[in-house]
C-alpha positions in Angstrom: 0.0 0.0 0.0 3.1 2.1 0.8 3.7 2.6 -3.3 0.0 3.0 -4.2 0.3 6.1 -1.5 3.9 7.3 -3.1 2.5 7.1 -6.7 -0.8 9.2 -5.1 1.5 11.3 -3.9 3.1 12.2 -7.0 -0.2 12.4 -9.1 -1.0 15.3 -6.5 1.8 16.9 -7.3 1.1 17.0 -10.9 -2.2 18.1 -10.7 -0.9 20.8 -8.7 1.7 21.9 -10.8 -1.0 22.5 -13.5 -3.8 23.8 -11.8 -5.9 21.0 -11.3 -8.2 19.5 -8.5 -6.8 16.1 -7.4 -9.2 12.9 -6.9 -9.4 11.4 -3.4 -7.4 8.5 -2.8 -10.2 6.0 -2.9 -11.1 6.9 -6.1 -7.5 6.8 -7.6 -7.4 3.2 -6.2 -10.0 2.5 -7.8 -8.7 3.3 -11.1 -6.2 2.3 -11.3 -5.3 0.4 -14.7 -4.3 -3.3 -14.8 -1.2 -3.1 -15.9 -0.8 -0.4 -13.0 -1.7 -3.5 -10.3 0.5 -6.1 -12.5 3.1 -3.9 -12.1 2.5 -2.9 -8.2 1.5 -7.1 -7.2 5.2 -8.2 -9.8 7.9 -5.3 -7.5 5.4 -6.5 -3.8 6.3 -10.3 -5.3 10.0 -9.5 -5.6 10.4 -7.4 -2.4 8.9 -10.5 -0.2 11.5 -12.5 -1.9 14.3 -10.5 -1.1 12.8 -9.9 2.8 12.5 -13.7 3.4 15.9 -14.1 2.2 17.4 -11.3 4.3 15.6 -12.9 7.2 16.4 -16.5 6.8 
């Protein structure tokens, strides 16, 4: 969840930086694309990997 909140983050910023009102952060969960999850659930996948292997 800590990247879906760092990639709100940074939407916020760009809608400042060109006037515009942001959408809550329910509704940018909510649409966010597919490839936007694939991509989020493939580097979540790969960071459990390298935590159980730091930890064993």
């Amino acid at each position: 969840m800590h990247d879906y909140r760092m990639g709100y983050e940074y939407y916020k910023e760009a809608c400042e930086k060109f006037g515009l009102e942001p959408i809550n952060f329910h509704y940018y969960i909510l649409n966010l694309s597919q490839e936007q999850l694939d991509a989020y659930n493939y580097r979540a996948t790969e960071n459990r990997g390298n935590y159980e292997f730091a930890i064993s």
